[in-house]
N, C-alpha and C positions, 0 to 999 in steps of 0.2 A: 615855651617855658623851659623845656627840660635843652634848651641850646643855653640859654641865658643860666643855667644851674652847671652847665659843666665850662662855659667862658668865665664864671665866679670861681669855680674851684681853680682853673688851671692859673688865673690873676693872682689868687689868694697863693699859689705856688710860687710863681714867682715874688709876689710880693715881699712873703716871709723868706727867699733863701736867698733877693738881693737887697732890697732895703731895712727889715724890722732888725731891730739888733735883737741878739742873742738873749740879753735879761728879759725881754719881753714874755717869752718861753715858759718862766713862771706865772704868767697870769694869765694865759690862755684861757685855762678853764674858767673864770671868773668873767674873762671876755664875751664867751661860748653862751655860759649863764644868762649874762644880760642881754645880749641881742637875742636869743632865745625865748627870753619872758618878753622881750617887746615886740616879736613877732607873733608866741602866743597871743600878749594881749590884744593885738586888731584882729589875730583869729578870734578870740570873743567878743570884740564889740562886734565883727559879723554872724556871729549867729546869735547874737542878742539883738538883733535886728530883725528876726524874723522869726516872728511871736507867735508863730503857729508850730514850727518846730517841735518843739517840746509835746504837745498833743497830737502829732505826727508819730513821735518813737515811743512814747506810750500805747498806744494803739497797734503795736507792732510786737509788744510784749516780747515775752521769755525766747520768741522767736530770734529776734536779735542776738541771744548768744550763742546761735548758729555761725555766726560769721568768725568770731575765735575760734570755737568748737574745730571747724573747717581749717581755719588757718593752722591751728596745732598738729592738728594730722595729717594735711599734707605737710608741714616743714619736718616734723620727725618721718615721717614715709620717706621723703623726697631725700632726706639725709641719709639715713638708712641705706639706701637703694645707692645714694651716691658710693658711702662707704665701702659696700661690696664691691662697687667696679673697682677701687682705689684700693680691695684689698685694705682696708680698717674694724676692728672688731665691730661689731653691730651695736654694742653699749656703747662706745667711744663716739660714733657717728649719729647715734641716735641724740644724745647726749648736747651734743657739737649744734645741731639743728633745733633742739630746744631751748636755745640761744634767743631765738626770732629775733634775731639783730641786737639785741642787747649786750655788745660787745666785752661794755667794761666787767658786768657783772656774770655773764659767763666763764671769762676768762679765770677769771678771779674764784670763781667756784670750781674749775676744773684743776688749778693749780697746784690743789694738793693732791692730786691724780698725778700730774707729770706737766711737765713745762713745755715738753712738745704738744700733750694737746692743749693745754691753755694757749698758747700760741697758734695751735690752728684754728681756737675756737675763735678769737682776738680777729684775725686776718678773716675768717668764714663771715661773721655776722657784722664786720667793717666792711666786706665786699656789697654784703647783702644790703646794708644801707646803703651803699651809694649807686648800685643797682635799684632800689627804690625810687630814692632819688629822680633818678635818670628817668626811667620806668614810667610811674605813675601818670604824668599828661598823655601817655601814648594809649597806655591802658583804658584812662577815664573818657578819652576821647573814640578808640575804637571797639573796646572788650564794652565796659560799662564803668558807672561808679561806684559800687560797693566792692567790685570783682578791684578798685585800685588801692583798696586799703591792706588786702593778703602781702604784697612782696614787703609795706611796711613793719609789719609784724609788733614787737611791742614797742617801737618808733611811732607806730600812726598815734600816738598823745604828745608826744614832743617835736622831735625833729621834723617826721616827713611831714607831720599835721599841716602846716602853713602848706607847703606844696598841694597834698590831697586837699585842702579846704581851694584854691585856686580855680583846681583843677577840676571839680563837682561841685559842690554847693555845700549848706549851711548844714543840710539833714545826714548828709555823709560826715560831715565832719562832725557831727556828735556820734555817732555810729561809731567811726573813725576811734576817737578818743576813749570813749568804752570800752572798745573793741582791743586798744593799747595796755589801758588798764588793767583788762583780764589778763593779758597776754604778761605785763609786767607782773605782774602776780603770782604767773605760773611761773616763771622763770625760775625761781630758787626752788621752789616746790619739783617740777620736772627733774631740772637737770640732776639733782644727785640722784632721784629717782630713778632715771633710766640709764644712769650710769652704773649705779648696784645691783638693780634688778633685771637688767638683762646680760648684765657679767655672767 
């Protein structure tokens, strides 16, 4: 799985910088859009295929918000932690990491901070998705499958979804999507948050 995800990206490489012409550029995002809700969508015809599910993650209750909970604090620790060795303010990195891969809209929230970190935050949680990416069948396959929804971060409801749903099963992948939810949620809430309050 994760050979046939990076033979896609490096094709899509080529693809775009020898044949697609240049106007096409404006429609990407529109492109991205639709192939994306058409891969969500057979991600829900499979787990609407399996009708025990849903009384499965009830059953599991308020527990389940363990699995953000966790995500959130290791990626702002883990940033943090990075920040120091890299010599970056502890707010700036913390900040940077409570991104959890949501590139456009961190970036964009740090901007009016300074252009250097919106751009490092842009490149950090662009990395971190496609480290996910890559990631996830290795993970689901030797760590576990709930342990493969963390490097997604607020991605496991969109992008990584299809991959993590693949790669585990139907019960992960509501987990998974939940678990992105929150995460997409927190994102504007965190990041100015721990950019002010640990200045």
């Amino acid at each position: 799985m994760s050979v046939s995800i990076i033979i896609s990206v490096l094709l899509g490489i080529g693809f775009g910088y020898v044949i697609l012409p240049e106007y096409i550029l404006q429609y990407t995002d529109v492109i991205i859009d639709i192939g994306l809700c058409v891969l969500l969508f057979f991600v829900g015809i499979d787990i609407g295929t399996n009708k025990d599910i849903f009384n499965q993650i009830k059953k599991m209750g308020l527990k389940i918000l363990l699995i953000p909970i966790m995500i959130i604090i290791g990626s702002i620790v883990g940033s943090i932690i990075a920040g120091v060795i890299l010599d970056l303010p502890i707010n700036e990195s913390g900040a940077i990491g409570a991104g959890f891969g949501w590139y456009t809209l961190s970036a964009m929230i740090l901007a009016s901070e300074s252009t250097k970190l919106s751009a490092l935050a842009f490149i950090t949680n662009v990395v971190r998705e496609i480290i996910a990416l890559v990631s996830i069948p290795f993970i689901a396959k030797y760590i576990g499958d709930i342990e493969s929804i963390a490097p997604a971060g607020a991605t496991a409801m969109d992008t990584s979804l299809p991959v993590i749903s693949k790669s585990t099963n139907a019960k992960t992948s509501i987990i998974s999507f939940i678990t992105g939810v929150i995460l997409s949620t927190a994102v504007p809430i965190l990041v100015p948050f721990i950019l002010n309050v640990l200045d």
